[in-house]
N, C-alpha and C positions, 0 to 999 in steps of 0.2 A: 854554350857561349852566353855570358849574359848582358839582357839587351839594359846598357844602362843609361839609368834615370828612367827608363819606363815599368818598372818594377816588374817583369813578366822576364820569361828569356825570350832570346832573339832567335829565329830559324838558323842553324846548321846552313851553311855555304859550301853544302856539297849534295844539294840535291841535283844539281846537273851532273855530276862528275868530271866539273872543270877544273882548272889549278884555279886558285884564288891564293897562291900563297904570295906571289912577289906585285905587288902592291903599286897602285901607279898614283897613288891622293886623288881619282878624280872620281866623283861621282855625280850623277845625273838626279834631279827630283824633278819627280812628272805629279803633279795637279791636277785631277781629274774632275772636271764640272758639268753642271749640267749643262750649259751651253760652249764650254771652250776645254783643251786641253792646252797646257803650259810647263814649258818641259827648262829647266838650266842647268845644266852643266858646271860643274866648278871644280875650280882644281884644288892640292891641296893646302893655296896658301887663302883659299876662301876667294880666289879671283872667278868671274863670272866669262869661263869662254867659251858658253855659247848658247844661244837660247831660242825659242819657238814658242810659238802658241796659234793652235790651230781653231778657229772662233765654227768650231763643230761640237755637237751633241758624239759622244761614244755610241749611244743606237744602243741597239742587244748587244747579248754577250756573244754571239757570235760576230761581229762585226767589232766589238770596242778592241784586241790586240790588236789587228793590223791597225787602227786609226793610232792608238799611242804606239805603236812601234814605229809610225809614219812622221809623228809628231819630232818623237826622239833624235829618228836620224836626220831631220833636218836639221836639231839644233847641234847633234855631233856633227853635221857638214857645214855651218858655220863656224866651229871653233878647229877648223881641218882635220877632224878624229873620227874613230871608228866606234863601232860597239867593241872592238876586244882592247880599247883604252881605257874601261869603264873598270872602275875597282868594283863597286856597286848601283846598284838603282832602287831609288827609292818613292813612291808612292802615295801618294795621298787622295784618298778614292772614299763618299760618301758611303753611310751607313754602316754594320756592325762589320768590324774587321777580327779575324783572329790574326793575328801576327807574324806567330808561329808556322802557322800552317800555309796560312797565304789567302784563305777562305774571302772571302765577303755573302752577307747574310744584308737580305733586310735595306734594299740601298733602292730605297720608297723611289725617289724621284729619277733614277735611271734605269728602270726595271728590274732590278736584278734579284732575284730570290735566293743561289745558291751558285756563287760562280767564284771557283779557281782559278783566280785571279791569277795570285804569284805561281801557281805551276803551270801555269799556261803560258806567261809571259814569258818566265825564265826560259819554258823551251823556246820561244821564241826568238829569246834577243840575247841565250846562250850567256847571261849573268847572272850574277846571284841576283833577286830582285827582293826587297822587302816593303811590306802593305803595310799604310796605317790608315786608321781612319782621317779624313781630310783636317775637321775642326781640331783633333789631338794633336796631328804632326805639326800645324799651324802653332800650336800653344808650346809646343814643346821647341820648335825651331826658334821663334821670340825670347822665350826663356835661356835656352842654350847662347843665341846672340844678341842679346842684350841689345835691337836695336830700336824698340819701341822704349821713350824718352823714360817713361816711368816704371822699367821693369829693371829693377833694382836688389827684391828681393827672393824667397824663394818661393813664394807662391802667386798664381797669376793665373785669371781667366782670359779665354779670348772667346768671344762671341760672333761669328762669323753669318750674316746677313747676305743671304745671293739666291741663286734658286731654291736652295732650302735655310733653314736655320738650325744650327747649334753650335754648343759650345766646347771647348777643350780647355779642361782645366789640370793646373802643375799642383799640386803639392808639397813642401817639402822638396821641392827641387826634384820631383819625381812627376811624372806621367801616370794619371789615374781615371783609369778602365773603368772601374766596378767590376760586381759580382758576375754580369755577362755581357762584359765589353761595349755597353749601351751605355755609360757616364756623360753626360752634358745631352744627352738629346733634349735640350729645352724647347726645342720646336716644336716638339710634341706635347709638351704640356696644355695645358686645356686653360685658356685664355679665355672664353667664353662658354659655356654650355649653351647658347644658344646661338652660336657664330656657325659661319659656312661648314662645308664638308672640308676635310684635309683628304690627301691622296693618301693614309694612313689609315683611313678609315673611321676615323673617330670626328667627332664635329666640336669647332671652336681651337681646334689645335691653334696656338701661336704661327706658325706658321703660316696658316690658313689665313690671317689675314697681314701679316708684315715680310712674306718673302719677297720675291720681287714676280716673281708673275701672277702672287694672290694682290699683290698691289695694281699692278695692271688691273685684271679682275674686278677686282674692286673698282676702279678706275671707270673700264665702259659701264660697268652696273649704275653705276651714279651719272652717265650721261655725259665720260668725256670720250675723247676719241685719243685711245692710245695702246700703243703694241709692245710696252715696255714700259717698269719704273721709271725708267730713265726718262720718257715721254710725260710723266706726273710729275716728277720732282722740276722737269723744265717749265712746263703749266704754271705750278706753283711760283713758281720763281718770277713768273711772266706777269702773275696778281690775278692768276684765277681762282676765285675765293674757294670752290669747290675742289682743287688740288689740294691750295692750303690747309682746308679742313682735312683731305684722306690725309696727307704726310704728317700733320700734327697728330693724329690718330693712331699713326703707325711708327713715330716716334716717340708716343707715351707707351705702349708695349711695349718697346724695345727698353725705355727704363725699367719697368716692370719688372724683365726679364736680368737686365742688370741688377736692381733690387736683389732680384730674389737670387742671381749665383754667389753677388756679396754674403747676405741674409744665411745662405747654405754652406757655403766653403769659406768664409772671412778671409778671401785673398787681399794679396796687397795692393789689385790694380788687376783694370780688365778692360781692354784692348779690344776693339769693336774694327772687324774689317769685314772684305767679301764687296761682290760685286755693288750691292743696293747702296754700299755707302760710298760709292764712290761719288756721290752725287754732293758731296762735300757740308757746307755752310746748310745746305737747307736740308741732309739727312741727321746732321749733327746738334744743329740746334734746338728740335723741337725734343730730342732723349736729353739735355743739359739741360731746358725750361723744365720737366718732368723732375728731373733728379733735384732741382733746387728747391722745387714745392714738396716733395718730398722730406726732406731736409728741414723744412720751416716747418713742416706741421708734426714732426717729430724728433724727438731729442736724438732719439737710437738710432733715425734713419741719420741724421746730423754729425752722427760719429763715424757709422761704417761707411757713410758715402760724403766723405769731402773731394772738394770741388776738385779734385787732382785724378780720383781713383781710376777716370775713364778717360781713354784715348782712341782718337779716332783715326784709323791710320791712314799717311794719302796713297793715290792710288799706284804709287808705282812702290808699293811696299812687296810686293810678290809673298805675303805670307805663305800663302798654300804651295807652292813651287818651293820654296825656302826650309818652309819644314819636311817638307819631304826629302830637301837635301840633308835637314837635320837626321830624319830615321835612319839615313841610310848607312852616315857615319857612326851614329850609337851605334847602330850594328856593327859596323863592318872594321871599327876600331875603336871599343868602349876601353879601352885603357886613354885616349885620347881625352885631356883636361876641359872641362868643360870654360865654355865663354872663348874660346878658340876657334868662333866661326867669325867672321867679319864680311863685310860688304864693299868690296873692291870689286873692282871692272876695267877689262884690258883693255 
């Protein structure tokens, strides 16, 4: 079967040995973060009935099924259905994803070294289940639904800013992995050689100083008192000079990082969500000062980054929840025309 627009094929929907052949439209995309799980349901005229989010950490891999199998049925007991209403489930869970198999590799920030995700799940919750990496199925769900203002054409970054960072970028109207399903980790790129430790193991990782709990971090180290971004970017806003300074600091990386996926992939627009930026006007403004100096001190930056290419999405945009409804349908019916998802609610 092939999984389309992500250029890879899609897992076979018969590793449980269930029926999947008579089809109900509805599929479920669960969001997996480091502090929340976010589950919605949609049927399939793109109406949203039914959704959850559990404001939990997954924990190990022993404990993370039951917490999203937990998550799930509540949001299928808000929309009056079951698990065997579910055409598919779809996923979107940090770190290196195989697809195919269902694997996750490499997912820094919720422990996880080598965990069988989609075969564990599936026994679980008795569906097909398919994984994508969180930042991809994000890029690819925007792309497919055309509902971020400026994604128009076939190529599109999104950059997702929350407990970790990276990126998911579209091609050509396609989903692109690389060579070992590691494409947009820019979180990990080396922002400073002489910046903090990352939980990656390397020091000055981008991440390490603009997620949202190296912002915190950052935050008590400089003498504020706060248990969350969320706690800095309110400081800041409140005219405490010393917020003002970390958020300006951690919204010139954050162009940087835009720079450079522009600079890398000449998309046509890159889409900046995840938790840290929910923090609106004061996460958004100090990355739009960055990208206009930018701009004025170079011709080339003046061309690939005009004032349009970047959007900040608000916060009831449900990227990660959304593109994972996106995966599920590539899968589970890529003869299905693309731009065929829409944002209705019953």
């Amino acid at each position: 079967m092939s999984f389309d627009g992500t250029g890879r094929d899609a897992p076979d929907f018969d590793r449980t040995g269930r029926d999947a052949t008579s089809p109900t439209g509805i599929v479920a995309g669960i969001d997996i973060g480091g502090t929340k799980i976010a589950v919605l349901v949609v049927d399939n005229d793109g109406v949203v009935r039914g959704r959850a989010t559990h404001a939990t950490s997954v924990g190990d891999q022993t404990r993370a099924v039951p917490a999203i199998a937990a998550a799930l049925d509540e949001a299928l007991g808000a929309a009056g259905l079951t698990r065997a209403d579910l055409d598919a489930v779809g996923v979107g869970v940090p770190g290196r994803v195989d697809p195919v198999a269902g694997h996750v590799t490499l997912a820094v920030n919720l422990g996880w070294t080598d965990f069988d995700l989609g075969g564990v799940l599936e026994t679980e919750l008795g569906r097909p289940v398919v994984i994508e990496n969180d930042a991809r199925a994000a890029a690819l769900g925007l792309h497919r639904r055309r509902t971020a203002a400026g994604v128009n054409g076939s190529d599109l970054a999104y950059l997702a800013v929350g407990t970790g960072i990276a990126a998911g970028v579209v091609l050509g109207g396609r989903l692109h992995r690389g060579t070992r399903g590691l494409a947009g980790e820019i979180g990990h790129a080396i922002a400073d050689p002489i910046g903090p430790r990352c939980a990656c193991g390397q020091t000055g990782c981008l991440e390490a100083f603009a997620s949202g709990p190296s912002i915190a971090r950052r935050a008590v180290t400089a003498g504020l008192e706060a248990g969350s971004a969320k706690d800095v970017y309110a400081a800041a806003l409140g005219g405490d000079a010393t917020a003002r300074e970390l958020i300006d600091d951690v919204g010139r990386r954050l162009a940087w990082a835009v720079h450079l996926l522009v600079m890398t992939y000449d998309v046509d627009h890159v889409v900046v969500g995840g938790g840290v930026s929910h923090a609106g006007s004061a996460f958004a403004e100090p990355i739009h000062r960055e990208l206009e100096r930018l701009r004025a001190v170079s011709s080339q930056a003046g061309e690939l980054l005009p004032a349009h290419i970047v959007e900040v999405l608000p916060p009831e945009a449900e990227p990660g929840a959304w593109g994972a409804v996106a995966v599920a349908r590539a899968a589970r019916y890529p003869d299905r025309p693309r731009g065929t998802e829409v944002v209705r609610h019953a």
